[in-house]
NUVEX-476636 format. One record per residue (C-alpha): x, y, z; residue number from 1. Coordinates in nm, 2 decimals. Each point is the difference from the previous one (the first is absolute). Layout:
<pts>
((X, Y, Z), NUM)
...
</pts>
This chain:
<pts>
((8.42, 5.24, 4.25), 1)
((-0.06, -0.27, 0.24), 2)
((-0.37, -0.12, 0.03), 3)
((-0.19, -0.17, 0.27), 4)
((-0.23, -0.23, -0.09), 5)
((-0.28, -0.02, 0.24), 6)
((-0.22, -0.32, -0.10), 7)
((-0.24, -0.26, 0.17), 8)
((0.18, -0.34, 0.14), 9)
((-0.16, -0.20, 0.19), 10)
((-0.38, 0.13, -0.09), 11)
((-0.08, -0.24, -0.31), 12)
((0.23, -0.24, -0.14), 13)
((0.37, 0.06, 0.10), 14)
((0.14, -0.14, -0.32), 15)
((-0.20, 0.21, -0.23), 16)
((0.04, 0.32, 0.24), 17)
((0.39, -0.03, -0.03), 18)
((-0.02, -0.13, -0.38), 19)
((-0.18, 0.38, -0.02), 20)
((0.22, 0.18, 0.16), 21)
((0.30, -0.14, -0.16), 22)
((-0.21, 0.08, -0.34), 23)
((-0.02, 0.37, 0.07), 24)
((0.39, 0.03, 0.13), 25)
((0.13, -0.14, -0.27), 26)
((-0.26, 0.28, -0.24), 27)
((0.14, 0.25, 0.23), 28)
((0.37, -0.13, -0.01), 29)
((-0.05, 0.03, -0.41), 30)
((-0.08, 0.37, 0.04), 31)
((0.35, 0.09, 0.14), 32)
((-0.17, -0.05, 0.39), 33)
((0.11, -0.19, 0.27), 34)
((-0.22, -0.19, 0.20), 35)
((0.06, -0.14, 0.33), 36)
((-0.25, -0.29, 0.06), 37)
((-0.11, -0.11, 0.30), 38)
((-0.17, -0.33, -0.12), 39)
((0.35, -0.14, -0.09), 40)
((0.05, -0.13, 0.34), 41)
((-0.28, -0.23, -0.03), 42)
((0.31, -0.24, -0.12), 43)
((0.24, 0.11, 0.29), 44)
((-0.25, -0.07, 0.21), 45)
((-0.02, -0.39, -0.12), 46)
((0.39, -0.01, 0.06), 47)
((0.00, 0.16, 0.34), 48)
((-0.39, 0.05, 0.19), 49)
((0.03, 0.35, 0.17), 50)
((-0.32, 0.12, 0.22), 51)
((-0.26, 0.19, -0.21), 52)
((0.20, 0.36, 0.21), 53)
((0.30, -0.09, -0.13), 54)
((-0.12, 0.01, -0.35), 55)
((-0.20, 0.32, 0.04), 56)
((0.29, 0.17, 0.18), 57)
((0.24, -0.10, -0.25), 58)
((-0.24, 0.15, -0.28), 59)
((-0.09, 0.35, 0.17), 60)
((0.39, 0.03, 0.01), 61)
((0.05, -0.02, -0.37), 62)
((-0.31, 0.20, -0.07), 63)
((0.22, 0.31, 0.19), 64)
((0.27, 0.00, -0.28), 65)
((-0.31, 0.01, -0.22), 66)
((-0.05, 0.32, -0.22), 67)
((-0.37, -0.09, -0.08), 68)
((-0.25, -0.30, 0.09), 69)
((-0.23, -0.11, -0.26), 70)
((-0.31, -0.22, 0.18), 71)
((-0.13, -0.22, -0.22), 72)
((-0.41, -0.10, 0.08), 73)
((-0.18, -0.21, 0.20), 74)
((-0.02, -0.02, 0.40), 75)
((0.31, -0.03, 0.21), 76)
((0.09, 0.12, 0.35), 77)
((0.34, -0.07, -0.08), 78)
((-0.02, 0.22, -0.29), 79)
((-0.22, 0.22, 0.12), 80)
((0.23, 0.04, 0.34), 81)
((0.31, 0.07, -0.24), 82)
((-0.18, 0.28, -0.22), 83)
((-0.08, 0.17, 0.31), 84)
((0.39, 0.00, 0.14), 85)
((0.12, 0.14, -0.34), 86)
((-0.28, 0.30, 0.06), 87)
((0.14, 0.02, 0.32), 88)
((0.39, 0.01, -0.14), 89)
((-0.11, 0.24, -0.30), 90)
((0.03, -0.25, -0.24), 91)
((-0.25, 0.02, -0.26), 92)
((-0.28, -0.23, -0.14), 93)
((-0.14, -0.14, -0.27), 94)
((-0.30, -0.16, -0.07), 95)
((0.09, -0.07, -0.41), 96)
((0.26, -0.01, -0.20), 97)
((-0.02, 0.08, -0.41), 98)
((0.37, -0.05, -0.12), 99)
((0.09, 0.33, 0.09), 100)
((0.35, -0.02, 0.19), 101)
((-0.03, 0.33, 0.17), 102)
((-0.27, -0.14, 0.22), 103)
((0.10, 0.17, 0.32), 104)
</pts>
């Protein structure tokens, strides 16, 4: 199952927000997920600069091969924007995530 992680990024310390993401990808990744994260291209980013659109278009295109998005807390438009275009696509939400695979 491919999971969307839907996190803060630039609200807060950018390091520690992508350090946390990574974090719960790599929890999911040990239950048999896989996670597409978003926060990754933080380091593409330092290679090659691409306007804040480009970045949130790239994302919302991944999150459509998606079969679930898992939104992690604390405020985010960016997040919040993507959780509402998986509502709108059917793809379901999650607010928590307890080890259980079959999360969808």
């Amino acid at each position: 199952m491919k999971v969307y992680i839907a996190a803060p990024y630039t609200n807060g310390d950018t390091i520690q927000n992508v350090r946390r993401v990574i974090d719960f990808a790599d929890s999911l990744a040990s239950c048999g997920l896989v996670p597409f994260i978003p926060h990754l291209t933080h380091f593409w980013h330092f290679v090659h600069p691409h306007d804040i659109e480009f970045w949130y278009k790239y994302d919302l295109e991944w999150l459509r091969n998606c079969d679930v998005l898992i939104r992690l807390s604390g405020e985010s438009k960016g997040a919040d924007a993507e959780v509402e275009l998986a509502k709108t696509l059917g793809i379901p939400v999650v607010y928590s995530f307890d080890g259980d695979p079959n999360i969808a």
